[in-house]
N, C-alpha and C positions, 0 to 999 in steps of 0.2 A: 787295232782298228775295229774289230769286231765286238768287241767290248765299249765301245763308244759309241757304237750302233745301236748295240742292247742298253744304255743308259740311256741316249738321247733320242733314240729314233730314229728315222730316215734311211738314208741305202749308203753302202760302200761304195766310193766312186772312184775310177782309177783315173779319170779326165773330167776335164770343164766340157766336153761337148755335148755330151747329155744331161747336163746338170739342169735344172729343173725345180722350181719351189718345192713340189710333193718328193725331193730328194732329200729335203732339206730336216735334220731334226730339231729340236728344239732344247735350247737350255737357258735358265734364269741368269747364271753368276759362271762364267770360266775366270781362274785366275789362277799364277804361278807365285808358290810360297818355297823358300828355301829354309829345307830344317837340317839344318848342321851343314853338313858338306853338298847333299843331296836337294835337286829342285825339283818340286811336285808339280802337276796341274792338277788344279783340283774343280771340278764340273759340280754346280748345282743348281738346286731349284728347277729338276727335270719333270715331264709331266707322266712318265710312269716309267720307272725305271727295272732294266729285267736284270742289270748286273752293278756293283758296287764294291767300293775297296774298302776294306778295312785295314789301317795305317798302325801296324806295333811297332811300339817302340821302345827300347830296353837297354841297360847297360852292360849285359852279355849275355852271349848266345841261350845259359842256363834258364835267365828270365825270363826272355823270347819266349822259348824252346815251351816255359810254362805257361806262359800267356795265354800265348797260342793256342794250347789246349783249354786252355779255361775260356777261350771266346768259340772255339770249336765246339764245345759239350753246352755252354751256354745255347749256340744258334741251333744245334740239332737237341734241344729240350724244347726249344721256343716253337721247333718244325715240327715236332713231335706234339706236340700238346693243339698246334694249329689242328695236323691231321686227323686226331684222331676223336676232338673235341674235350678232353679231359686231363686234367690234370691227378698224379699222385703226389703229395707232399714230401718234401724229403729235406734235411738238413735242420734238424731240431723244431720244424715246424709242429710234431705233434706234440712232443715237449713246452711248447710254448702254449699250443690250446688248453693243454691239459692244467697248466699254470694259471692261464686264463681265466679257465672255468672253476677251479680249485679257490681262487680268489679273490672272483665275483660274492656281492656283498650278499643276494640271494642266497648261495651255497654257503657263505659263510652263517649263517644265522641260523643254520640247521642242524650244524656243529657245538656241540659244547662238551664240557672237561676236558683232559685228559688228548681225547682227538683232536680237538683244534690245535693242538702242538702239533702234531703231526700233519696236517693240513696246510699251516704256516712252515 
């Protein structure tokens, strides 16, 4: 319930007696999907939402188990780079510039003999 609160907004209510428009949150799209054996509800189109589910799914636990870390390291790079205002490049991205700039037609034109094999 608290998590439905932080998505949509509005108050947790244990009765209709104080229920109230300003109790009320708001959502574009609620609807109920069945994926395999398991039925979801799935809430969108919220107008600020403070919690969210991320849905893996996998054909055993070993995949899960890596997923999960790959979407965990992904969101705490994506909160890190928010915080902190900057990014450092990592996973062959300097390799890539460096190839970039190696093989832009400029830098190539400066090169001759011998070096441009090595360039290439």
């Amino acid at each position: 319930m608290e998590r439905l609160v932080l998505a949509c907004g509005g108050e947790a209510m244990n009765s209709f007696e104080n229920l109230s428009p300003n109790c009320l949150g708001k959502a574009g799209l609620v609807y109920e999907h069945v994926l395999g054996e398991d039925k979801y509800t799935f809430i969108e189109d919220v107008d600020n939402p403070q919690s969210v589910t991320i849905l893996i799914k996998g054909p055993n636990k070993h995949t899960l188990s890596q997923i999960k870390d790959a979407v965990h390291d992904g969101l705490r790079a994506v909160k890190n780079a928010i915080e902190d205002g900057s990014v450092v490049p990592g996973g062959g991205a300097f390799e890539v510039a460096v190839y970039t700039a190696l093989n832009s037609p400029d830098f190539l034109s400066t090169v001759s003999g011998r070096a441009k094999f090595g360039v290439k």
